[in-house]
N, C-alpha and C positions, 0 to 999 in steps of 0.2 A: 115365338119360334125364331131362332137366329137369321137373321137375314142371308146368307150363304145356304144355309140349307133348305131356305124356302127357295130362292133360286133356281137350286138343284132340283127339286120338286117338280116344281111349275115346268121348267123347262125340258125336263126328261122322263115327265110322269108316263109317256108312252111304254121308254123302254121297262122303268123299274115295275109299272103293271105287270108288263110281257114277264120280266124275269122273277118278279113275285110269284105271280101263276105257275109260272114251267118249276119253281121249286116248290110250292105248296103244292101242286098235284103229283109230283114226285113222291113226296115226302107221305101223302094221304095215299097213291099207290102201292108204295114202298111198305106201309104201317100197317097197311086195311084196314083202315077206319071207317069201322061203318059201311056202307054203300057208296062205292067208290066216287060214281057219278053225282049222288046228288050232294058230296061234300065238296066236288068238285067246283058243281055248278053255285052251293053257297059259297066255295070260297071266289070265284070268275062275281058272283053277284055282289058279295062285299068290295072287293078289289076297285068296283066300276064304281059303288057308291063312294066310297072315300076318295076316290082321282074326282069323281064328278064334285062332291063338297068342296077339295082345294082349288079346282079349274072356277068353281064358282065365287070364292072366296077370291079367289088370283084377279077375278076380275071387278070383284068388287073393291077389290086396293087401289087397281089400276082409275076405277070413276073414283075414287075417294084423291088419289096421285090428279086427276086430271083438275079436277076440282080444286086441291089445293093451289096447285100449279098457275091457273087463271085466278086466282084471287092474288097469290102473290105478288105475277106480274102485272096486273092490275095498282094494285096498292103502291108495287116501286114506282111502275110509271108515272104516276101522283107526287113523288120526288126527288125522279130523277135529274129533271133539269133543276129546281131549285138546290140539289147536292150537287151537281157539277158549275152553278155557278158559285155555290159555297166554297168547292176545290179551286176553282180559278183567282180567288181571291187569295190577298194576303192577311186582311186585315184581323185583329183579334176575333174572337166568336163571341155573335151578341147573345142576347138571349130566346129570339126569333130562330136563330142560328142552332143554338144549342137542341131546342125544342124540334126544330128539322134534326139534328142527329139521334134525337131519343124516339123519335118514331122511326127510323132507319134501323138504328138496334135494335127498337121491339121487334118490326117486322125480321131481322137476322133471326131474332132470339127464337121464334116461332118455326123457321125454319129449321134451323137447331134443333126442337121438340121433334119436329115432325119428321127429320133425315136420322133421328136416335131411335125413334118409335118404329123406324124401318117402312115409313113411308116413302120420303124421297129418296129415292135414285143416287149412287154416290156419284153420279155423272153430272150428273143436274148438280148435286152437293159441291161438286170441287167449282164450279163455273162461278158458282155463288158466290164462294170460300174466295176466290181470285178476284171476283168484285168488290168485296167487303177488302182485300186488299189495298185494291186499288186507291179506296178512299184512307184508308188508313196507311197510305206513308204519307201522307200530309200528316206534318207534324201537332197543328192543332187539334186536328180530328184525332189524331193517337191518344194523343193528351185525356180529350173526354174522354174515348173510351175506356183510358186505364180507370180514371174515376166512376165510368159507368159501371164497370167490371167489377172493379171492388165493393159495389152493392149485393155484388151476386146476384140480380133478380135478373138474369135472362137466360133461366132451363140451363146453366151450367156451358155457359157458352161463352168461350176466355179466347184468348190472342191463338193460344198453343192449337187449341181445339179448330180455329182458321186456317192458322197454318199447315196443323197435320190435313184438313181439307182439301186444302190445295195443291194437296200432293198426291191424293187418295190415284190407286191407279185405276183406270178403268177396267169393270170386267169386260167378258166381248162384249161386243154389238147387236148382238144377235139376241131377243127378250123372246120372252115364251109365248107372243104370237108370231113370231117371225120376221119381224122389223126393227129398224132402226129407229130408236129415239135421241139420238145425238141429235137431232134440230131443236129438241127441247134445251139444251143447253146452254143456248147461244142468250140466255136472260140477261147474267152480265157477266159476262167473258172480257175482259179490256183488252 
């Protein structure tokens, strides 16, 4: 399901039950179908079951978002300071070095997967998208990553695909339990 319209879902599934119902009982009125009330009442019983499946499912995204979320930044953390003294440097890239940047891609590539699957959050995506930046205008880290790239092996996850990230706009603020996840963002924001 398109990520925009599960949004809309989740977040409005109040109103479009309400106005599901006041036009299905219309229309069941309207027709006389049957026995007014109890086509009513299966349709008020259907309406609640399927809002109840996606509210269910909505929260199941959200432990599966939370979950990836603590493993990612977990995993950066593991090397973040060895990439920012990579970036501090000038010197050529060893092969210690190199092997630090291909588990930095993987772990990107992964994200990649999982922000396309319409798991992460394009808030969270662009934060990301502007860190993996940050590393790549160093010229030598560019460097591999063209090389990296040109393997293809990271879920389809090129320079363009960062860039258009880091521009992603945000939708509101406002998530279909009523809060703000903007502090989730701050992973690697530079």
């Amino acid at each position: 399901m398109p990520r925009t319209f599960k949004q809309l879902l989740y977040v409005h599934y109040w109103w479009l039950a309400t106005l599901l119902f006041a036009i299905g009982s219309a229309v069941i009125l309207g027709l006389r179908i049957g026995p007014a009330r109890d086509n009513i009442l299966a349709l008020g019983g259907g309406l609640a079951g399927a809002f109840y499946f996606l509210q269910k499912q909505h929260l199941e995204e959200l432990a599966l978002f939370e979950r990836l979320f603590a493993d990612f930044n977990r995993r950066y953390g593991l090397l973040t300071d060895r990439l920012e003294v990579l970036l501090s440097s000038r010197a050529p890239l060893l092969t210690a070095d190199e092997a630090l940047l291909e588990n930095y891609f993987n772990l990107c590539a992964e994200e990649y997967f999982y922000f396309t699957s319409g798991i992460i959050d394009s808030r969270v995506w662009c934060a990301w998208c502007r860190g993996m930046q940050h590393y790549l205008h160093d010229s030598r880290i560019a460097e591999f990553w063209r090389r990296e790239q040109a393997s293809d092996s990271h879920y389809g996850l090129t320079l363009g695909a960062i860039e258009a990230g880091a521009r992603v706009k945000s939708p509101p603020k406002e998530n279909a339990l009523g809060s703000d996840r903007g502090e989730l963002t701050e992973k690697r924001a530079a």
